[in-house]
C-alpha positions as CSV (number, residue, x, y, z in Angstrom):
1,X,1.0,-12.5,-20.0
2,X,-0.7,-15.7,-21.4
3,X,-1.7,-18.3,-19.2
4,X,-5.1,-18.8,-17.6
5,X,-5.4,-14.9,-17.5
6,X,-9.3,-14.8,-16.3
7,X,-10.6,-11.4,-14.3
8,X,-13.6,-12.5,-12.0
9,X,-15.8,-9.8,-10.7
10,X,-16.3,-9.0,-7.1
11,X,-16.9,-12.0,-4.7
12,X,-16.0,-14.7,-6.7
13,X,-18.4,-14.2,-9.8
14,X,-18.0,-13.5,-13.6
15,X,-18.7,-9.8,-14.2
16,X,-20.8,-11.1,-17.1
17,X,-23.1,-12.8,-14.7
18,X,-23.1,-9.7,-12.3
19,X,-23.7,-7.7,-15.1
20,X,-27.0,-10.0,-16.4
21,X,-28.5,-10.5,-12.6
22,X,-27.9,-6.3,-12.2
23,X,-30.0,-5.3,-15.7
24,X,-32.6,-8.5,-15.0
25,X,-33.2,-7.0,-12.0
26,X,-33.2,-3.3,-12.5
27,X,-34.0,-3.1,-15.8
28,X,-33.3,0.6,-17.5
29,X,-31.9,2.3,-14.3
30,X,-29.4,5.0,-15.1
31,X,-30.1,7.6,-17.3
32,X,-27.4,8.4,-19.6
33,X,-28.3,11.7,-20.7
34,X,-29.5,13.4,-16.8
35,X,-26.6,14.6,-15.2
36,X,-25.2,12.4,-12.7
37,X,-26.1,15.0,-10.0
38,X,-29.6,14.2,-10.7
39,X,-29.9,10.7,-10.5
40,X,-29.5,8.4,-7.5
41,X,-26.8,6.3,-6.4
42,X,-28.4,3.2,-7.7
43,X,-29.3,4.5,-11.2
44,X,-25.7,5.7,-11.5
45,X,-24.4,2.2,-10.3
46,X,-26.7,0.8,-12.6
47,X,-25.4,3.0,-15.5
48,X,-21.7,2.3,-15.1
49,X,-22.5,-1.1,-14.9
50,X,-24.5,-0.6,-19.0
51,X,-21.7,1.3,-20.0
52,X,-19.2,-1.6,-19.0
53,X,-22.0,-4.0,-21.1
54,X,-21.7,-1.4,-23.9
55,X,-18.0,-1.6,-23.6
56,X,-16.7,1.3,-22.4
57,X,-14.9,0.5,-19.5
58,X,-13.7,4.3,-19.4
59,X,-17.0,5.9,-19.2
60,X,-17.8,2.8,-16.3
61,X,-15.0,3.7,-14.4
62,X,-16.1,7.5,-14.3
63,X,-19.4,6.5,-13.4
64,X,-18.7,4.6,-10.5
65,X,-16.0,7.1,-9.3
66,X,-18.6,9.7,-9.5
67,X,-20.8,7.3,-6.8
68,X,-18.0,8.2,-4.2
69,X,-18.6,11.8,-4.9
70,X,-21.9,12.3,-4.7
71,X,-23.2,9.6,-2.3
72,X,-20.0,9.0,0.3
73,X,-21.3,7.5,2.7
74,X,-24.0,4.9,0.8
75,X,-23.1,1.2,-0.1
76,X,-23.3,1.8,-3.5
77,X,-20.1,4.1,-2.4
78,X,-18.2,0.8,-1.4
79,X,-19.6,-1.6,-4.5
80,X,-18.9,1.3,-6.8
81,X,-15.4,1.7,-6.0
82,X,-14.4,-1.9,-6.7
83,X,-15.9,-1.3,-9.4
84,X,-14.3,1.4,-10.6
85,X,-11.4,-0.8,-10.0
86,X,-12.8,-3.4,-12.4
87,X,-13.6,-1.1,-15.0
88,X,-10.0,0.2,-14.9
89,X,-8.5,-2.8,-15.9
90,X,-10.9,-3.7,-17.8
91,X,-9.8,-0.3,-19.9
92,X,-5.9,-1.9,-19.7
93,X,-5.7,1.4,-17.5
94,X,-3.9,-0.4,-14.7
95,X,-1.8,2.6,-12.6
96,X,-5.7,3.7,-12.0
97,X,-7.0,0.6,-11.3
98,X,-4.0,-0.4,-8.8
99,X,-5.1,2.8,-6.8
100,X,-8.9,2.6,-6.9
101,X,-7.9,-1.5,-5.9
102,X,-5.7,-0.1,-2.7
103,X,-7.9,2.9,-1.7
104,X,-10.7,0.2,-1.5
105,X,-7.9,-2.0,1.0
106,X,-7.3,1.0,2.8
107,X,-11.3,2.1,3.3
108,X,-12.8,-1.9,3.7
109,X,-9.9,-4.3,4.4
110,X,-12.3,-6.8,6.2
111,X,-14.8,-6.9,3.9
112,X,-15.2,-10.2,1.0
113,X,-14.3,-7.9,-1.7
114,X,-10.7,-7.0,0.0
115,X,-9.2,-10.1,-1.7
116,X,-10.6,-9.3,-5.2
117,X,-9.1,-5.7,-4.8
118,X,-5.9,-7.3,-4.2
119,X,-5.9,-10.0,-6.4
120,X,-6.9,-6.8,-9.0
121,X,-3.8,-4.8,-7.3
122,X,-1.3,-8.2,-8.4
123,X,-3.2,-8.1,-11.7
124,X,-2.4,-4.2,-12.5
125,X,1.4,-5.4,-12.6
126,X,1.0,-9.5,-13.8
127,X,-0.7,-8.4,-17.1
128,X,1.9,-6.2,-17.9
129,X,4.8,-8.2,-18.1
130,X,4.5,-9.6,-21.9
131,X,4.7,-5.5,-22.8
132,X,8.5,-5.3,-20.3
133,X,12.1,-5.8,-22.2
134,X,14.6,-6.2,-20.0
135,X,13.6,-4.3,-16.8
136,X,11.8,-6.9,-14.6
137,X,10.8,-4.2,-11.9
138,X,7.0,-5.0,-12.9
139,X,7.3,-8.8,-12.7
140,X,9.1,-8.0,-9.2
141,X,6.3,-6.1,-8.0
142,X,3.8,-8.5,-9.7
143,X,5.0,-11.8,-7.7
144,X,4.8,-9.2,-4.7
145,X,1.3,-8.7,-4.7
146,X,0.9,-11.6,-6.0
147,X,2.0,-13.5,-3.2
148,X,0.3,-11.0,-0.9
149,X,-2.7,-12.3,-1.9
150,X,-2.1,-15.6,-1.2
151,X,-0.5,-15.3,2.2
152,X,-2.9,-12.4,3.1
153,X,-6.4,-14.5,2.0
154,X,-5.2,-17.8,1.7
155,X,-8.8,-19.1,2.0
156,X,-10.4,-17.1,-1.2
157,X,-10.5,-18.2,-4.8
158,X,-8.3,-15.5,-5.9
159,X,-5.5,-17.4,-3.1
160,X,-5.5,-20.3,-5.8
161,X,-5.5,-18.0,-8.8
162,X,-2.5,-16.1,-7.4
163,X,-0.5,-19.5,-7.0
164,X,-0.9,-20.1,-10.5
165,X,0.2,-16.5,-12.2
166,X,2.9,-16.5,-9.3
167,X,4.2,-19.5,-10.8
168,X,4.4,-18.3,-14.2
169,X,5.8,-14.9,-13.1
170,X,9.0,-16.6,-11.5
171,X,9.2,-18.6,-14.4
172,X,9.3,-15.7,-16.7
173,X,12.3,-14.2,-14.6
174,X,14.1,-16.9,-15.4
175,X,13.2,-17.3,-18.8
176,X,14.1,-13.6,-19.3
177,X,18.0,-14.1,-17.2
178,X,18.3,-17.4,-19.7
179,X,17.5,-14.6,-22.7
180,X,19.9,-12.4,-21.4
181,X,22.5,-15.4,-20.8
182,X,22.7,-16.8,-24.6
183,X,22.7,-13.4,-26.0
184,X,26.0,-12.7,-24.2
185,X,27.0,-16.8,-24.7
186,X,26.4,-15.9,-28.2
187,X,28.3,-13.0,-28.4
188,X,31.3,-14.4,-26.4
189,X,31.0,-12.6,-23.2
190,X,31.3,-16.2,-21.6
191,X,31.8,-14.5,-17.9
192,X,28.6,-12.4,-18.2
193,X,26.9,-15.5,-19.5
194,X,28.1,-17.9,-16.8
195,X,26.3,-14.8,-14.1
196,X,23.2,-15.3,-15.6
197,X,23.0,-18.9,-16.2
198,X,24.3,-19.4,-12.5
199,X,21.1,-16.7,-10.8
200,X,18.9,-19.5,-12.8
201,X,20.5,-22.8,-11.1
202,X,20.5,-20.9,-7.9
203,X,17.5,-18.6,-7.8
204,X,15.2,-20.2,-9.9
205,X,15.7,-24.1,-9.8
206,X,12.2,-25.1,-9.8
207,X,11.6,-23.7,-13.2
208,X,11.4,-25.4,-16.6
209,X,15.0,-23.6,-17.0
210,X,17.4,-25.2,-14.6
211,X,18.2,-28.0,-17.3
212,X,19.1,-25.8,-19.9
213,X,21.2,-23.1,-17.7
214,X,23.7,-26.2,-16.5
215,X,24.2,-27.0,-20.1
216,X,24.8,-23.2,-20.6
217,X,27.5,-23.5,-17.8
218,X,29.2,-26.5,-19.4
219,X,29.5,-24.3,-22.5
220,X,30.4,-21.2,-21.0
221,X,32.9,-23.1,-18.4
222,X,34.7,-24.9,-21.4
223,X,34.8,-21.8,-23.1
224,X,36.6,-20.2,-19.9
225,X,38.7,-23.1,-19.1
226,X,37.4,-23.9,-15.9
227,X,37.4,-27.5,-16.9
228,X,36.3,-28.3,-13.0
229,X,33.0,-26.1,-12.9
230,X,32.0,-27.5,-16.4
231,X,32.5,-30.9,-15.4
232,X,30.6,-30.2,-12.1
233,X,27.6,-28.3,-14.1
234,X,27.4,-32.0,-16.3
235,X,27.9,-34.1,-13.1
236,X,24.1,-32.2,-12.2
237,X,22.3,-32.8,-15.0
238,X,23.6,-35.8,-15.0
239,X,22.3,-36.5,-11.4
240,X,18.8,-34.5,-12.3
241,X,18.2,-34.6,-16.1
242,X,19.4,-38.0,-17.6
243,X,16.8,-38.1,-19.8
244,X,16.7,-34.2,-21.3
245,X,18.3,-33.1,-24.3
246,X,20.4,-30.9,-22.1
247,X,22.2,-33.8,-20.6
248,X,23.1,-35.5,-24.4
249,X,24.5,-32.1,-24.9
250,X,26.5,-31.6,-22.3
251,X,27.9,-35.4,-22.0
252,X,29.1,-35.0,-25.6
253,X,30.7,-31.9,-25.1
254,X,32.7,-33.0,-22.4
255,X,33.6,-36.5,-23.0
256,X,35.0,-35.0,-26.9
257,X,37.3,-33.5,-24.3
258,X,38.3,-36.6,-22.5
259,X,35.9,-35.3,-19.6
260,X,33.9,-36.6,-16.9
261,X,30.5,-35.8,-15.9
262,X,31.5,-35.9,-12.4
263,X,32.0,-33.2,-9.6
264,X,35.5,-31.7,-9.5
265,X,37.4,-29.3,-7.4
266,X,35.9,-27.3,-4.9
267,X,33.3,-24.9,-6.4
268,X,30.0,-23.4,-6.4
269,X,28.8,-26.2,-8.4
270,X,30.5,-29.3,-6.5
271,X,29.2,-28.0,-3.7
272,X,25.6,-28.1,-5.5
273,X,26.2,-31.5,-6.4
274,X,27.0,-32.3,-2.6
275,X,24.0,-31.2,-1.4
276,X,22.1,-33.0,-4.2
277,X,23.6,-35.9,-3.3
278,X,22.2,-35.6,0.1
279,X,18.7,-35.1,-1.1
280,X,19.4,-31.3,0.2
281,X,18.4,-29.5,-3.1
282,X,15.9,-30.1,-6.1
């Protein structure tokens, strides 16, 4: 999903510059043709860590894995399997970085790096949603983790990150319920549409949508001949969204009609407009 998409390496840095301060410092460690079994737990770090330079995130990612193996119970152990996590995603192989990210929760959930393996957990799910249709399961589980990250460590940088692909995740439900809203407005399913338009005014009225699915009602509504709802779906925008293109929409649809874009009858929507008036909602 687009949208300030940026993967930091562990503890706050770019893996770029983890990557140069690693080879400036170690220059040549990691022997790429000993077998691993040979070689010590730094010199394997240091190879997964060329490999990822080299980019192959895959060959990384078994590297590092192979740290766990041999050397359990070393640091490199712990750095290696975030790591291995990094080098995952990195390789757009996100069911096996999600479990490398929670097996390193589960093994060292108070150490720094915890927040960046759950910030990668959210990530395994958020950077998938542009490849979903319909089924919104992975944006579901996405604004989960997501928003486990910021109420779990809301003092790390990956806190602020979350906010902001949280915010574009609960937009992109709605955008997706609008989607599925015209196609059936379109189509003259006007019932099915008025559902869908009516989870976005209720569910999801902070997004960029809300104007747009109370037009949507007003069309649907008219269509219907629920002249009260319609009316009441226009007396909103009119309340919240004088100045869209929404609102011109809707006021000439309804005053063609000899309508109002007032509240009417007692409804979902006049009840809305109620508790707008009282400063209770938007």
């Amino acid at each position: 999903m687009s949208g300030s998409n940026k993967v930091f390496g562990p503890k706050g840095m770019r893996f770029g510059a983890v990557l140069a301060l690693v080879l400036l410092t170690a220059c040549g460690g990691g022997d790429t043709r000993a077998p691993l079994e040979n070689q010590s737990a730094q010199q394997i770090f240091q190879l997964g860590e060329r490999q990822l330079q080299d980019g192959r995130p895959d060959d990384a990612a078994f590297s590092f894995g192979e740290i766990e193996r041999l050397y359990p119970y070393s640091d490199y152990a712990q750095r290696g399997l975030i790591m291995q996590a990094f080098s995952y995603h990195k390789d757009e192989d996100y069911p096996n970085s999600r479990a490398s990210a929670q097996r390193y929760i589960d093994f060292y959930p108070t150490e720094d790096d915890a927040a960046y393996a759950a910030y990668l957990l959210a990530l395994s799910y958020y950077d998938q949603i542009d490849e979903i249709g319909r089924d919104q399961g992975l944006t579901f589980q996405a604004l989960q983790s997501l928003r486990n990250v910021i109420e779990t460590y809301p003092d790390s940088e990956y806190a602020a990150l979350s906010v902001q692909k949280f915010d574009l995740a609960f937009d992109h439900l709605a955008a997706k319920e609008m989607e599925i809203g015209r196609y059936y407005l379109k189509r003259g399913h006007f019932a099915a549409a008025t559902n869908r338009f009516r989870t976005v005014v209720e569910d999801f009225q902070t997004t960029i949508h809300t104007a747009e699915a109370l037009h949507r009602l007003v069309e649907s509504y008219l269509a219907l001949g629920l002249v009260d709802e319609a009316q009441s779906a226009g007396a909103i925008l009119g309340y919240n969204y004088r100045s869209s293109e929404w609102y011109e929409a809707s006021y000439a649809l309804l005053t063609d009609r000899g309508l109002s874009m007032s509240a009417a009858g007692d409804n979902w929507l006049s009840s809305i407009y109620r508790q707008v008036i009282r400063g209770e909602w938007l």
